[in-house]
Backbone and ligand atoms as CSV (ligand in chain L), in Angstrom:
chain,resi,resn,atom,element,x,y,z
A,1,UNK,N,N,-20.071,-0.449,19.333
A,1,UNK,CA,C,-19.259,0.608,19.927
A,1,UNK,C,C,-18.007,0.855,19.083
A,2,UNK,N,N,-17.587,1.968,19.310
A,2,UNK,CA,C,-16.059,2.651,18.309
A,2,UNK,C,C,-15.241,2.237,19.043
A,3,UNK,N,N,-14.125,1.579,18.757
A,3,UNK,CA,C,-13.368,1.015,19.270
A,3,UNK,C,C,-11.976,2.187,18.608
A,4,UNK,N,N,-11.500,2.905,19.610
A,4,UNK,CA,C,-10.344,3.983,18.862
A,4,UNK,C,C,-9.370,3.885,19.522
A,5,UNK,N,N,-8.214,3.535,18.301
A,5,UNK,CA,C,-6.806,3.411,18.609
A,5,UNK,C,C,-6.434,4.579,19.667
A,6,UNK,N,N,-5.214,3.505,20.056
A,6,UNK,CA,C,-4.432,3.850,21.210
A,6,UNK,C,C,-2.616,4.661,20.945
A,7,UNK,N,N,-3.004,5.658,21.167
A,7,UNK,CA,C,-1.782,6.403,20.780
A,7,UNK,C,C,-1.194,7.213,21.768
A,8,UNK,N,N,-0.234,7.129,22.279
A,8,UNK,CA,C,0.005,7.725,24.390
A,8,UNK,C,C,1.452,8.240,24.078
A,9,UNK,N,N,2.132,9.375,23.687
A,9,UNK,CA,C,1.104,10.425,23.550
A,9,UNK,C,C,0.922,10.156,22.065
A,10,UNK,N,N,-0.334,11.129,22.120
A,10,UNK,CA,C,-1.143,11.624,20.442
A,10,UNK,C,C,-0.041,12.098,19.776
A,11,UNK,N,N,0.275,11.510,18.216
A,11,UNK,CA,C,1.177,12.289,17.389
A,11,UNK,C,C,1.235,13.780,17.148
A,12,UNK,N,N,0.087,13.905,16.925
A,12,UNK,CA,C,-0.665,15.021,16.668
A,12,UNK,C,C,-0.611,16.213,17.592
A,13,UNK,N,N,-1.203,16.084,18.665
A,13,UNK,CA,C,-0.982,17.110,19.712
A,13,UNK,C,C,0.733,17.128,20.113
A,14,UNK,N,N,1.344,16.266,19.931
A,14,UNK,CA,C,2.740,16.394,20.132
A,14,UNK,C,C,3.071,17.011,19.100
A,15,UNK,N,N,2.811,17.328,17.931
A,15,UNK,CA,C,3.196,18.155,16.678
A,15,UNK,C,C,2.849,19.574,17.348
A,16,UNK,N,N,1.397,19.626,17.330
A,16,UNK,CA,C,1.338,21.126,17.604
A,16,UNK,C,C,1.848,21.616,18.966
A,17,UNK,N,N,2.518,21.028,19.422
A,17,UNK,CA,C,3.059,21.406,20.467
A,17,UNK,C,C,4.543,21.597,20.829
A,18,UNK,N,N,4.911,21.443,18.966
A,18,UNK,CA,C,6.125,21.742,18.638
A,18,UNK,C,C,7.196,20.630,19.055
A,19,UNK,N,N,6.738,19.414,19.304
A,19,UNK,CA,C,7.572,18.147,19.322
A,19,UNK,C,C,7.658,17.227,18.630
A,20,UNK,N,N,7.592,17.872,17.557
A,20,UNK,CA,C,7.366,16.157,16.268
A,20,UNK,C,C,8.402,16.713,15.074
A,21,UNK,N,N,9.246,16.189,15.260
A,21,UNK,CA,C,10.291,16.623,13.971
A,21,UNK,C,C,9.607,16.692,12.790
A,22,UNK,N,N,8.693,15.761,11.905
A,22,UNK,CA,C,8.206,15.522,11.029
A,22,UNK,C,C,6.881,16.270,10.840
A,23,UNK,N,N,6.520,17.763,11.011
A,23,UNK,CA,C,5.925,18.207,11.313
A,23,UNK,C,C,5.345,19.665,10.475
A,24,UNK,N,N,4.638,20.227,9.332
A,24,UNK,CA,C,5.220,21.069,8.814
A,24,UNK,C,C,3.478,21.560,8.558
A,25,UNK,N,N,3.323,22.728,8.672
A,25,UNK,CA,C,1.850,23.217,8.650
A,25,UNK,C,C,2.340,23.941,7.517
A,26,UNK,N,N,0.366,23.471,6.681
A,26,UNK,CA,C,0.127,24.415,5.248
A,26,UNK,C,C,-0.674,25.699,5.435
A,27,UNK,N,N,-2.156,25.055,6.586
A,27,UNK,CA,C,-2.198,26.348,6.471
A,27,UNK,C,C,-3.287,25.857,7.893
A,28,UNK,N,N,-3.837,27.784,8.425
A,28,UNK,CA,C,-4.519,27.556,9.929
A,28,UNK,C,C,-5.540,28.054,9.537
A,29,UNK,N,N,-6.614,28.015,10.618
A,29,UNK,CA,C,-7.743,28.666,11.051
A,29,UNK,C,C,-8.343,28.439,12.840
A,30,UNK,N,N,-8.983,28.962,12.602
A,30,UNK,CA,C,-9.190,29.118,14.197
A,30,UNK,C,C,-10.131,27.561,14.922
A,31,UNK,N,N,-10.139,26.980,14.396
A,31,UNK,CA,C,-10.088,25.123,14.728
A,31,UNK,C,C,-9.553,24.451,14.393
A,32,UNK,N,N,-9.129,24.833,13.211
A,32,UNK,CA,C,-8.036,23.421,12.522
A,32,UNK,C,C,-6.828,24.051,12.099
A,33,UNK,N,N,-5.821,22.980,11.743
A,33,UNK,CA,C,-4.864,23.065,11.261
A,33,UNK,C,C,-4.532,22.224,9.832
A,34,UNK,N,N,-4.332,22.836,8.994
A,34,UNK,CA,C,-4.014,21.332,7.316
A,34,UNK,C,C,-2.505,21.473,7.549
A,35,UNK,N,N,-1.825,19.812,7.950
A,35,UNK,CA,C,-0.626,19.614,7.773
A,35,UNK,C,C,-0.307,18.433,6.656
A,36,UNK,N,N,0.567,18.406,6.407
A,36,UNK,CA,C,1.509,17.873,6.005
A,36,UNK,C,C,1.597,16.369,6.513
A,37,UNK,N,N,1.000,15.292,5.480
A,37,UNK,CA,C,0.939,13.570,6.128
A,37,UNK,C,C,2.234,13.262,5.998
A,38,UNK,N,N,3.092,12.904,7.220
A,38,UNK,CA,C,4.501,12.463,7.033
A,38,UNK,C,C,4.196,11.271,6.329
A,39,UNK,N,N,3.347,9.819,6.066
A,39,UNK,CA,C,3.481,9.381,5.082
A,39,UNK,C,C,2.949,9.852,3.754
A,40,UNK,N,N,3.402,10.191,2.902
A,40,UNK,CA,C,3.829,10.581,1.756
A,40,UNK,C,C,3.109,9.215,0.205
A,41,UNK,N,N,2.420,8.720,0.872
A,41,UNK,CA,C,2.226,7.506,-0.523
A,41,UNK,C,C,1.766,8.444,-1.484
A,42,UNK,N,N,1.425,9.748,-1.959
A,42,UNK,CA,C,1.030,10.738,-2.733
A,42,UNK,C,C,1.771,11.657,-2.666
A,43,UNK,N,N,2.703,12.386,-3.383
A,43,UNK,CA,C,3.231,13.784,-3.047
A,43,UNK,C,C,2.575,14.722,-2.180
A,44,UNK,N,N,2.641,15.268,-1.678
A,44,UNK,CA,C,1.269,15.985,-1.462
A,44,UNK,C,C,-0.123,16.056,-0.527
A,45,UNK,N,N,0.275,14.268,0.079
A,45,UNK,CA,C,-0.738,14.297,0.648
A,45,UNK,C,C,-1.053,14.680,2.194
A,46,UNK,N,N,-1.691,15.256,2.374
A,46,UNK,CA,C,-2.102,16.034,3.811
A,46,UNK,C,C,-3.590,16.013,4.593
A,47,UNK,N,N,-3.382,16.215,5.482
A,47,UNK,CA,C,-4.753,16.397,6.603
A,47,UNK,C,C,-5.342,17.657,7.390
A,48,UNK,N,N,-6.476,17.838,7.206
A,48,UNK,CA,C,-6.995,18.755,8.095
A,48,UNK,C,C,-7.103,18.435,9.371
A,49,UNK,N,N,-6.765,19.084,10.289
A,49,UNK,CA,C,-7.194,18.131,11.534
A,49,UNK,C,C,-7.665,19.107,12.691
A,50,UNK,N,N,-7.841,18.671,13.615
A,50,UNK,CA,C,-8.692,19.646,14.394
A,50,UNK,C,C,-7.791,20.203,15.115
A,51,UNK,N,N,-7.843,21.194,15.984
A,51,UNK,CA,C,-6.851,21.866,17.147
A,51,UNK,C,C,-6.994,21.428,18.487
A,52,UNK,N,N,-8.507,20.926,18.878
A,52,UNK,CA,C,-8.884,20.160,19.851
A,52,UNK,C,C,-8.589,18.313,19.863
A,53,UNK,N,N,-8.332,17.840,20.839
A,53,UNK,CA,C,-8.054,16.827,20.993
A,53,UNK,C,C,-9.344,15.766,20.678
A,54,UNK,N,N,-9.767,15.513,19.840
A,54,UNK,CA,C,-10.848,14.775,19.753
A,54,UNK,C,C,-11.084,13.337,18.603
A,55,UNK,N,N,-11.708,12.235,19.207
A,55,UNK,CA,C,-11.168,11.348,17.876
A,55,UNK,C,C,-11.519,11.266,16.959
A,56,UNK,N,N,-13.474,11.740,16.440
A,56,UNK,CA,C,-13.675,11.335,15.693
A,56,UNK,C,C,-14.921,12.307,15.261
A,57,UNK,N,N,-15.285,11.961,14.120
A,57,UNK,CA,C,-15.961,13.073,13.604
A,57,UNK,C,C,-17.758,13.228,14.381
A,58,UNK,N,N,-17.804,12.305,15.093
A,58,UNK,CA,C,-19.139,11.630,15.824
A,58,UNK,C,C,-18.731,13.445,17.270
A,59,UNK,N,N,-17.263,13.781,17.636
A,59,UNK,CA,C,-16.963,14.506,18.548
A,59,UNK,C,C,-16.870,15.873,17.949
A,60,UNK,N,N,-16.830,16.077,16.677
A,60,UNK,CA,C,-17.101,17.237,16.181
A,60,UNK,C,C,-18.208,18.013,16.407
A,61,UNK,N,N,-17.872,19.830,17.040
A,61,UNK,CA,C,-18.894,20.806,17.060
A,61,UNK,C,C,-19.008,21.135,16.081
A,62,UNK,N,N,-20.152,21.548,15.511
A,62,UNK,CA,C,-20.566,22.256,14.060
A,62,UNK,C,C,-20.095,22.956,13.702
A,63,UNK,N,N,-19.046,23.993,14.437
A,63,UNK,CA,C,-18.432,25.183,14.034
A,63,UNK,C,C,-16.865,24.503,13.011
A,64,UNK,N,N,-16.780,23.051,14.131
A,64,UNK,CA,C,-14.980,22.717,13.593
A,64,UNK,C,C,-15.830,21.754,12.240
A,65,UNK,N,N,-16.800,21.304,12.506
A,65,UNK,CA,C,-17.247,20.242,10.671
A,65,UNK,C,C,-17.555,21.478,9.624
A,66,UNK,N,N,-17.999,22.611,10.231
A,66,UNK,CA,C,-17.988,23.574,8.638
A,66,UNK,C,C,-16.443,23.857,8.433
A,67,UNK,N,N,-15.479,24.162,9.525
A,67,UNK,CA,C,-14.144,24.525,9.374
A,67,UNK,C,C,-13.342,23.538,8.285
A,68,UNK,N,N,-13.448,22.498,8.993
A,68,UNK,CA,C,-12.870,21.336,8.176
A,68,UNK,C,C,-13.054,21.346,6.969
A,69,UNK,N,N,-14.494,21.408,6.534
A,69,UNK,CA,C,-14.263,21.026,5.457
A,69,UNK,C,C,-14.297,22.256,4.054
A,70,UNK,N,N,-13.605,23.454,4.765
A,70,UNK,CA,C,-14.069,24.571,4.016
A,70,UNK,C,C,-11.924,24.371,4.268
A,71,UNK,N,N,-11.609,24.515,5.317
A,71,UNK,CA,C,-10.360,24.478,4.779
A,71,UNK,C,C,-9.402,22.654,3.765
A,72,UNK,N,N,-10.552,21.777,3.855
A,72,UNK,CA,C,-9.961,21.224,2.452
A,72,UNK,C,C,-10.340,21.643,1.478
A,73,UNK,N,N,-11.144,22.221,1.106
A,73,UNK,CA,C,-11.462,22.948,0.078
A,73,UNK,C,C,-10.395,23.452,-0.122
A,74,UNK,N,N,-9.801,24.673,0.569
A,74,UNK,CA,C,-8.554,25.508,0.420
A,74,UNK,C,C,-7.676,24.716,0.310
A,75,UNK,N,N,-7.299,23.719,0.638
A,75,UNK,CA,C,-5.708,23.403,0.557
A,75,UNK,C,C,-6.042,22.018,-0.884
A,76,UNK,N,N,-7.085,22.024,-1.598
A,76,UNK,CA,C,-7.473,21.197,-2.338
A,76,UNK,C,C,-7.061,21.840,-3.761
A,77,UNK,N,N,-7.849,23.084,-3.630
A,77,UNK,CA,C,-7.323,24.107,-4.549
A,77,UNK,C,C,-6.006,24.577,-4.748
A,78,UNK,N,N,-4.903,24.780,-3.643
A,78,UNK,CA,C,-3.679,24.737,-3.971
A,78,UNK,C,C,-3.016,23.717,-4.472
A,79,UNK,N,N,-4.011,22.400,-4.333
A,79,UNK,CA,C,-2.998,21.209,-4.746
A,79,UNK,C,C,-3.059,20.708,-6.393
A,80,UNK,N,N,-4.150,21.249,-6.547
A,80,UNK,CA,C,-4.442,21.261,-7.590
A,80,UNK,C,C,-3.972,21.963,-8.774
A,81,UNK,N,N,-3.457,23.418,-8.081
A,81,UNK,CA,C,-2.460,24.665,-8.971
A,81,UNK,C,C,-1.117,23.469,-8.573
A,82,UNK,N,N,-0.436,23.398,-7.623
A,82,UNK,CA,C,0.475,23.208,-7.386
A,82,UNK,C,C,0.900,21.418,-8.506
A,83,UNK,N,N,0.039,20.208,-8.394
A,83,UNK,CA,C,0.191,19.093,-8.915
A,83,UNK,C,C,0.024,19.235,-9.947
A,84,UNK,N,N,-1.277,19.722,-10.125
A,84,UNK,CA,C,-2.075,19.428,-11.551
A,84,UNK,C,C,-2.583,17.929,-11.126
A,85,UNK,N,N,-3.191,17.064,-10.697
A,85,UNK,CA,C,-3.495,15.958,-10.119
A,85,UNK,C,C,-4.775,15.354,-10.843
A,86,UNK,N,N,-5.163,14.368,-11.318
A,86,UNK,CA,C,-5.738,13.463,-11.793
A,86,UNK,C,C,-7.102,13.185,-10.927
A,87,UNK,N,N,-6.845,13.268,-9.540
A,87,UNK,CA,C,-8.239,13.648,-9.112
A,87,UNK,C,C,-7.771,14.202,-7.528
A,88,UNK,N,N,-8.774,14.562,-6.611
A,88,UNK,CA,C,-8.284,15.186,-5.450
A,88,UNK,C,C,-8.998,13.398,-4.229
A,89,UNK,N,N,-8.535,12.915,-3.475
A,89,UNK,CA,C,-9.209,11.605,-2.926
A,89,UNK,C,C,-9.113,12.910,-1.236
A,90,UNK,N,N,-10.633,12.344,-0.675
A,90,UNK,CA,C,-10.780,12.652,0.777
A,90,UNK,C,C,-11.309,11.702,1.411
A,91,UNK,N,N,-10.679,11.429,2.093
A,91,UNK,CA,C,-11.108,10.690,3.510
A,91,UNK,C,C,-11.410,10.660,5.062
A,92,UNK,N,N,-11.603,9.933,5.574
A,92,UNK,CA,C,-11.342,10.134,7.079
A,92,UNK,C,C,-11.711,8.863,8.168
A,93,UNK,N,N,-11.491,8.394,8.863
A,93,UNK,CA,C,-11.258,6.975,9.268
A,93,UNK,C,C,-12.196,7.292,10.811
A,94,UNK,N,N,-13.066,6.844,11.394
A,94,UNK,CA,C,-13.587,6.822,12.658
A,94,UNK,C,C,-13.609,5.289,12.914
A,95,UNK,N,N,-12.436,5.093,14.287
A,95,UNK,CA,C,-12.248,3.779,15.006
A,95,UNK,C,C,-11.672,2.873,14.059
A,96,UNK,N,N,-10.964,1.730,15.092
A,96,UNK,CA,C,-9.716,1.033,14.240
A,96,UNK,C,C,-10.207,-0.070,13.310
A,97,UNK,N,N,-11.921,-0.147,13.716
A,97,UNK,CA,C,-12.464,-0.750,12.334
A,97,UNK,C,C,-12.413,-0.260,10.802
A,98,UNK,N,N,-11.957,1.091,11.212
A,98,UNK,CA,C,-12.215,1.598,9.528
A,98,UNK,C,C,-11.077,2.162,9.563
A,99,UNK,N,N,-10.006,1.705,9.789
A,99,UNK,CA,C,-8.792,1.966,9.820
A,99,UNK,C,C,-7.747,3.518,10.659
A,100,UNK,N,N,-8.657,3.980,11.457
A,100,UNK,CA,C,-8.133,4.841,12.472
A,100,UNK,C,C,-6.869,4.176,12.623
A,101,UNK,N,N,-5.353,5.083,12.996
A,101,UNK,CA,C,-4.349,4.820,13.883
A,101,UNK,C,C,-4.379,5.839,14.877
A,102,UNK,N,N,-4.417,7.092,14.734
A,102,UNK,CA,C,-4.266,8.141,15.245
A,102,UNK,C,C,-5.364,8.686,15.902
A,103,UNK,N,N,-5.656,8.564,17.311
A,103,UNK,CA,C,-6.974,9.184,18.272
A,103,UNK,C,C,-7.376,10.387,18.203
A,104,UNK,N,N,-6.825,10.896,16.763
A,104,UNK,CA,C,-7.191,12.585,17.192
A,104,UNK,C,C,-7.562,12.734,15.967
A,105,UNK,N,N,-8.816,13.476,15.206
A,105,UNK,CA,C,-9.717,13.776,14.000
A,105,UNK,C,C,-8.764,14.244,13.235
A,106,UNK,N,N,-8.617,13.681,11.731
A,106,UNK,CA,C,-7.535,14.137,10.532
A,106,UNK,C,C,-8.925,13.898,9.494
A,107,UNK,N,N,-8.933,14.561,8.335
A,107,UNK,CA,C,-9.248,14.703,7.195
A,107,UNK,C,C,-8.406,14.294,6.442
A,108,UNK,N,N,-7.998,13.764,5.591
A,108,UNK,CA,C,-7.124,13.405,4.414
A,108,UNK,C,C,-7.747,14.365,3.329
A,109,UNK,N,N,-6.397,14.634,2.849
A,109,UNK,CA,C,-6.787,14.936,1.284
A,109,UNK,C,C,-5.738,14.714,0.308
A,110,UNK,N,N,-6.131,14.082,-0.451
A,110,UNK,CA,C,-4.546,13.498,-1.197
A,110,UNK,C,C,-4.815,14.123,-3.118
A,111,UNK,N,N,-3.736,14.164,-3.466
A,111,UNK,CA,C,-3.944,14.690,-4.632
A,111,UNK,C,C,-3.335,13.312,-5.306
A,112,UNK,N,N,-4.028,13.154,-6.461
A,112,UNK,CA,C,-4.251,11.477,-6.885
A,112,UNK,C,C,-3.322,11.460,-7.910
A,113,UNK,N,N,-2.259,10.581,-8.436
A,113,UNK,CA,C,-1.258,10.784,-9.525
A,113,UNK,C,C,-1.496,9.273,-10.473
A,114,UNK,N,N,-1.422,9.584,-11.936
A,114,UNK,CA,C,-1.494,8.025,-12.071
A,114,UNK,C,C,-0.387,7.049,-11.940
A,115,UNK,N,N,-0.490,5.812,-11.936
A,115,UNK,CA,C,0.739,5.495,-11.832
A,115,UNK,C,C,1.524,5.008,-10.087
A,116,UNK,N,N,0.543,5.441,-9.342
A,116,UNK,CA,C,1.007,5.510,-7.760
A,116,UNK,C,C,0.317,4.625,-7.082
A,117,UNK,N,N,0.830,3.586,-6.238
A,117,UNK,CA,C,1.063,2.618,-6.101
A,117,UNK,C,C,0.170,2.777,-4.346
A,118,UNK,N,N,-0.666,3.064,-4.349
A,118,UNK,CA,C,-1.185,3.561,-2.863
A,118,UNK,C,C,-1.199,2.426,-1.710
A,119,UNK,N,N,-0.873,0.877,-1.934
A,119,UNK,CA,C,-0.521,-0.408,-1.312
A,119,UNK,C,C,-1.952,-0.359,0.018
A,120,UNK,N,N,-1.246,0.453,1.497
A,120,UNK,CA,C,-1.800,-0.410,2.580
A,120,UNK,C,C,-3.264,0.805,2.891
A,121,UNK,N,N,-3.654,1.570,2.050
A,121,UNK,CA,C,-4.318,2.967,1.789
A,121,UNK,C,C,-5.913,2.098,1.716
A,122,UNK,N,N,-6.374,3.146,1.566
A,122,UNK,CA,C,-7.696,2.721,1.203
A,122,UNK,C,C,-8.510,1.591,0.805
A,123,UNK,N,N,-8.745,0.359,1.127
A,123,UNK,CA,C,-8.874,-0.645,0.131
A,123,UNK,C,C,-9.833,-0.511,-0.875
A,124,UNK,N,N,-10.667,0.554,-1.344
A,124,UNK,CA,C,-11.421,0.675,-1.798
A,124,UNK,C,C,-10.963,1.589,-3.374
A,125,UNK,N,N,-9.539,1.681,-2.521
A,125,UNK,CA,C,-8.445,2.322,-4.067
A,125,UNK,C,C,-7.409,0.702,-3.931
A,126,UNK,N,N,-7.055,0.129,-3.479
A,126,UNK,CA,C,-6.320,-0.851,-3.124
A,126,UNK,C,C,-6.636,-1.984,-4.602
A,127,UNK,N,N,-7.604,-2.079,-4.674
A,127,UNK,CA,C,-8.370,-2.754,-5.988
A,127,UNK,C,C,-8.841,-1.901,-7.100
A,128,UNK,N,N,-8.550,-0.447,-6.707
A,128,UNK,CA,C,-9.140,0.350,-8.025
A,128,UNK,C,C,-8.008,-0.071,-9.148
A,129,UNK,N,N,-8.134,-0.208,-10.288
A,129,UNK,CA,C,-7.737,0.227,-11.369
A,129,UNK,C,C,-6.368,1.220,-11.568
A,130,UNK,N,N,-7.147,2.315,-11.137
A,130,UNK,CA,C,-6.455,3.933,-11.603
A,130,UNK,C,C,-5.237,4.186,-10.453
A,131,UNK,N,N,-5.065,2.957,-9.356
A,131,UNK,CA,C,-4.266,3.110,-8.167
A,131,UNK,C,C,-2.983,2.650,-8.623
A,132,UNK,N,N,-2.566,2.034,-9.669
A,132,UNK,CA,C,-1.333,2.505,-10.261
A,132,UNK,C,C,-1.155,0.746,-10.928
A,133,UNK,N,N,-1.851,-0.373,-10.732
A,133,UNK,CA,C,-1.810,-1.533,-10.749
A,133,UNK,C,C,-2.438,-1.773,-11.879
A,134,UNK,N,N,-2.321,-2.890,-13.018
A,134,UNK,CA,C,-3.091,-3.672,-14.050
A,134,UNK,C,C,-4.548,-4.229,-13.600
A,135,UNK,N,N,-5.573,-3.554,-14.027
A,135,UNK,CA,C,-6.531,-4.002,-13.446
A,135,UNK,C,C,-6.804,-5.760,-13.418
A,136,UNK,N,N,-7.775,-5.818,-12.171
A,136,UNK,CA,C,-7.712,-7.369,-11.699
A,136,UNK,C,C,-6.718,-7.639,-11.034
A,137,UNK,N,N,-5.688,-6.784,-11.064
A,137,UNK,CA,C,-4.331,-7.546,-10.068
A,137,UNK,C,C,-4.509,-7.074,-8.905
A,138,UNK,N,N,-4.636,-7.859,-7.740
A,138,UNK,CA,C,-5.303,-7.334,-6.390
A,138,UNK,C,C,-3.323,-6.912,-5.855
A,139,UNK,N,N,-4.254,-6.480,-4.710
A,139,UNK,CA,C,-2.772,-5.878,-3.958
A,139,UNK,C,C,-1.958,-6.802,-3.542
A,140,UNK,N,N,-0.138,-6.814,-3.632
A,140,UNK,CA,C,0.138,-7.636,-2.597
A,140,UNK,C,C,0.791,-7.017,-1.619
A,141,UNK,N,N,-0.086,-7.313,0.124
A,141,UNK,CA,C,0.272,-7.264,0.967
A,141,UNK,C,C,1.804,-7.296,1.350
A,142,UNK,N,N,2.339,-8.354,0.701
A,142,UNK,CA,C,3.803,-8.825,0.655
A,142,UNK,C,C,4.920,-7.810,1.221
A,143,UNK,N,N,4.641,-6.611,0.370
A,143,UNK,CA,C,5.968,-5.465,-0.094
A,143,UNK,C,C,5.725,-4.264,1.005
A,144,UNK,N,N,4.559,-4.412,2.239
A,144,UNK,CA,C,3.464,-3.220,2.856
A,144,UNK,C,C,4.807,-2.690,3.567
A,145,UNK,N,N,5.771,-3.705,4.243
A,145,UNK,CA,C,6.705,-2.997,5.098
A,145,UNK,C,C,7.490,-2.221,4.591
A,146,UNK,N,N,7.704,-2.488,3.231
A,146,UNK,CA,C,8.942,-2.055,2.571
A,146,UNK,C,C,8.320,-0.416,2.045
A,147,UNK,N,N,7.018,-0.686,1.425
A,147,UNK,CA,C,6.592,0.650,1.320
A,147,UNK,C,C,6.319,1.391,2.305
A,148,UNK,N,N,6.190,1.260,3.323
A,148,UNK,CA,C,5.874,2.341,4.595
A,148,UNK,C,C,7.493,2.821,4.872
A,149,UNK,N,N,8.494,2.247,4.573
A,149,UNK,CA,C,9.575,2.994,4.647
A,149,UNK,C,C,9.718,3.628,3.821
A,150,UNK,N,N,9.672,3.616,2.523
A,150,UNK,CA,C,9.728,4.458,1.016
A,150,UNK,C,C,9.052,5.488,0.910
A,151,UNK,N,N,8.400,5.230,1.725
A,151,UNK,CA,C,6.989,6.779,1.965
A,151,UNK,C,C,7.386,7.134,3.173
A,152,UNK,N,N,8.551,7.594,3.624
A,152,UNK,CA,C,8.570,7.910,4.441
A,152,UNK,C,C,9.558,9.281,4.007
A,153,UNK,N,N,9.476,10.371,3.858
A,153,UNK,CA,C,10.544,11.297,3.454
A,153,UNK,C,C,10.844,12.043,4.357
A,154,UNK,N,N,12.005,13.039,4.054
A,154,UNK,CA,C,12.900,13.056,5.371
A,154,UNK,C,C,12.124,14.585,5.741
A,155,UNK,N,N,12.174,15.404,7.018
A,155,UNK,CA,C,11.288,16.362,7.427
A,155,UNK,C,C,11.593,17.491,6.272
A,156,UNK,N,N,13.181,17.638,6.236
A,156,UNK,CA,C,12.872,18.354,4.866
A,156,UNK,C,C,12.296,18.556,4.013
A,157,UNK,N,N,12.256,17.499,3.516
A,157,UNK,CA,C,10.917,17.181,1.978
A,157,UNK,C,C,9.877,17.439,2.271
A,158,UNK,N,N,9.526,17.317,3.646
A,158,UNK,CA,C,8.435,17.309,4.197
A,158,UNK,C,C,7.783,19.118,4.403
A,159,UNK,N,N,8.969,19.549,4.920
A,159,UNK,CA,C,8.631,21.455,4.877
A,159,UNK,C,C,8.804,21.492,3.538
A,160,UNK,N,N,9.488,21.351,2.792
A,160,UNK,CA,C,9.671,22.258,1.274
A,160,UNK,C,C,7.877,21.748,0.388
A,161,UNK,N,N,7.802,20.310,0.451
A,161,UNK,CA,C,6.329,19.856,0.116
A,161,UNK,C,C,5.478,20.980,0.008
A,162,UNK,N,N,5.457,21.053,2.212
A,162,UNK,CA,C,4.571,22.122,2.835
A,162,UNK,C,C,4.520,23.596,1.749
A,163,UNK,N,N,5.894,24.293,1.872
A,163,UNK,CA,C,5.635,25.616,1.064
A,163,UNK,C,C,5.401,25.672,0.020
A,164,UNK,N,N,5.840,24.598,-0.754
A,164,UNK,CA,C,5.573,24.540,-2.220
A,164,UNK,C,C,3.589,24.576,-2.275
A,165,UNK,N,N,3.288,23.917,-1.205
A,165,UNK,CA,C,1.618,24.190,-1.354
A,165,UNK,C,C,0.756,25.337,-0.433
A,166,UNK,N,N,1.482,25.985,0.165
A,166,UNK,CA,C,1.268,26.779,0.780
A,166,UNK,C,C,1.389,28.223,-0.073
A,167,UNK,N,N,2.750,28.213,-0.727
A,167,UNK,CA,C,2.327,28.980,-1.965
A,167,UNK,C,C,1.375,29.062,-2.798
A,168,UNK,N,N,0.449,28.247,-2.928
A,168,UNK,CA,C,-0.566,28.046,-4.127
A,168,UNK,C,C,-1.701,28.372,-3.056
A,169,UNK,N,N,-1.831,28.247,-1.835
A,169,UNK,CA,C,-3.550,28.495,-1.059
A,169,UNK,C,C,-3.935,29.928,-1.979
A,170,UNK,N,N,-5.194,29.847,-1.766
A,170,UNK,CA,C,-5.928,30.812,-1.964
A,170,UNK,C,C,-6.060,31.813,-1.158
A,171,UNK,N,N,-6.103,33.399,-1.671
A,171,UNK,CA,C,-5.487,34.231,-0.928
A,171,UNK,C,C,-6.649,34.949,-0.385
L,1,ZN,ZN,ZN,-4.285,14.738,19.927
């Protein structure tokens, strides 16, 4: 069974509902929304996420899984004018085994830089090479608190991010 984090209220629906300071939309469609990941371990990096309250991609209607993934496409392509980025990384987490925090469906899409230090992220970049580390040198856990504050930028950065890639969508 999916075991899915507990979040009372949802970050998420408290965003679109215009209560989340840290909060800054790139771009819409009529199921989803691509915002703006207040953590920041990538310039750039953001989520598609659904408009409906739902956790996981197992709860997705066919109409919001073509949506999704046609608007990372779009906001993949702006990130790409906008970074110039080394590669584009997508993800998406179902239940707190595979690292869900948030009960409500996000897409990741991160635009990949070399040199960047992605720590408590993916473990499957956590040991890559190209994740900003001397290869063979595994992660240390050690520094995780200190970076979740460092990646944390202030809502400002967070809207200007937003337009700076919102300028680049495809028109
Ligand atoms: Zn929600």
């Amino acid at each position: 069974m999916i075991e899915l984090p507990v979040r009372d209220p949802c970050d998420l629906c408290e965003g679109m509902a215009g209560r989340e300071e840290r909060w800054a939309i790139i771009d819409e469609s009529e199921h989803t929304l691509t915002v703006i990941n207040p953590w920041q371990f990538e310039v750039g990096q953001c989520c598609v996420i659904t408009r409906r309250h739902v956790a996981t991609l197992l709860d997705l209607s066919r109409e919001e899984c073509a949506t999704v993934l046609a608007s990372a496409k779009r906001v993949a392509e702006a990130l790409v004018k906008t970074y110039e980025p080394l590669g584009i990384l997508t993800f998406q987490n179902n239940g707190v085994y595979s690292g869900q925090e948030t009960p409500h469906f996000h897409f990741h899409v991160v635009p990949r830089q070399k040199g960047s230090d992605w720590g408590i992220g993916p473990p499957q970049l956590a040991t890559f090479d190209g994740a900003g580390r001397q290869r063979g040198t595994p992660h240390d856990p050690g520094g995780d608190v200190q970076r979740r504050e460092r990646v944390q930028v202030s809502a400002r950065q967070l809207a200007e991010t937003a337009n700076r890639i919102r300028s680049n969508l495809p028109k």
